[in-house]
C-alpha positions in Angstrom: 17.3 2.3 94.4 18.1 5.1 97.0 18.7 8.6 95.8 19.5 11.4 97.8 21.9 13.8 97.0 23.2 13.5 100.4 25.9 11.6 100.1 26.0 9.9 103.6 22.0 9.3 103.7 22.5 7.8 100.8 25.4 5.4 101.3 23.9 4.4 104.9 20.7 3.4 103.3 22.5 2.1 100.9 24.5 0.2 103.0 21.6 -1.3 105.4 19.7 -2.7 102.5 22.6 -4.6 101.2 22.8 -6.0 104.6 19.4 -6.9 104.8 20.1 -8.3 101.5 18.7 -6.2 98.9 20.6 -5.1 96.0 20.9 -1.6 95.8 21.5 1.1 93.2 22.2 4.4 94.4 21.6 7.7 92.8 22.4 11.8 93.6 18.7 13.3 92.1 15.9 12.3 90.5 17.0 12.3 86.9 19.1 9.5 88.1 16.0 7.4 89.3 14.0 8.2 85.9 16.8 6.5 84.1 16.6 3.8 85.8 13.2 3.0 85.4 13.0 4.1 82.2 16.4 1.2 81.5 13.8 -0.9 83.7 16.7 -0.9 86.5 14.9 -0.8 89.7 11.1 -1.4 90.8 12.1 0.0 94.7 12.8 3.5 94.9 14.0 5.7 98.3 13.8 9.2 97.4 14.5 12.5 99.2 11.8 15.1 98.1 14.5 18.2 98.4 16.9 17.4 95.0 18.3 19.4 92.8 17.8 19.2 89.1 14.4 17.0 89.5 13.1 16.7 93.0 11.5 13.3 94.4 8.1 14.3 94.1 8.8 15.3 89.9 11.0 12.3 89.7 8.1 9.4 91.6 5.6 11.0 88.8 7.9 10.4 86.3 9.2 7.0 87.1 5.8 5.7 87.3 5.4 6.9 83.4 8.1 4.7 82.5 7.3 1.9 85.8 4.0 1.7 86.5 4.1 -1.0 88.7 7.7 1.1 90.6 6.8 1.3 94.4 8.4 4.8 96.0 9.0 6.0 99.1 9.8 9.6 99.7 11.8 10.7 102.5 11.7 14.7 103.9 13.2 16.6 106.5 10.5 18.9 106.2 6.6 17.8 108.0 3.7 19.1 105.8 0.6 18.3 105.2 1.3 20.1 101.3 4.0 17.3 101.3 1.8 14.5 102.3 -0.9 15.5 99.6 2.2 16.0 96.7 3.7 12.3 97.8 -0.4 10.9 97.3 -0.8 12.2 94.0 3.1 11.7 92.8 1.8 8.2 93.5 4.3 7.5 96.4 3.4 4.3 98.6 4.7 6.7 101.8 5.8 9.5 103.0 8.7 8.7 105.7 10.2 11.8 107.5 13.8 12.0 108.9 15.4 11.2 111.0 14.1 7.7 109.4 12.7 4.7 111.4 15.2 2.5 110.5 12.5 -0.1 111.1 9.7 0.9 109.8 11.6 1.6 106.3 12.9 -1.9 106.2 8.9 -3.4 107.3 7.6 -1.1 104.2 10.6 -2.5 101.7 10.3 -6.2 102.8 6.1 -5.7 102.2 6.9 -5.0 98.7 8.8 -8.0 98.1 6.6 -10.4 99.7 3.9 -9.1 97.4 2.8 -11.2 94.4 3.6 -9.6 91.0 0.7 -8.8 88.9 0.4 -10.4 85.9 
């Protein structure tokens, strides 16, 4: 799932997952990626930190209460080392800054999906 409420980041992530061949859900905050894991709708989310109504470091605390197992990556405009300690204990896998690494993004998303699912 990629939310941003950035309408074009979001739709040109969006858009380069599908052709990679992911399906994608897209969402405009984080209240949007808590209802999706807590409808069990996504396990990947790509999250902005800066949101309104429920920013993505809120929002990757709160999907892992309803998706433990939910891997998230945050994105930010903004280098911090405040930000890089808030994304650790939200639980985030990583902390990506923009612009985005096109390919590094896509290495980090295809790792999740070669890994085996705990049981």
């Amino acid at each position: 799932m990629v939310v941003d409420d950035d309408i074009g980041m979001r739709t040109t992530l969006g858009y380069i997952l599908e052709e990679e061949g992911y399906k994608v859900l897209e969402g405009e905050d984080g209240l949007d990626a808590i209802q999706a894991a807590k409808e069990k709708a996504a396990k990947v989310f790509i999250m902005d930190v800066k949101m309104s109504h429920v920013d993505g470091i809120e929002a990757c605390r709160t999907v892992h209460q309803y998706e433990p197992d939910a891997t998230v990556f945050l994105i930010t405009a903004y280098m911090s080392a405040r930000s890089e300690v808030e994304a650790a204990e939200a639980g985030a896998r990583a902390l990506l800054y923009k612009p985005l690494k096109m390919p590094q993004l896509l290495d980090l998303v295809s790792d999740v999906w070669q890994r085996p699912v705990a049981s």
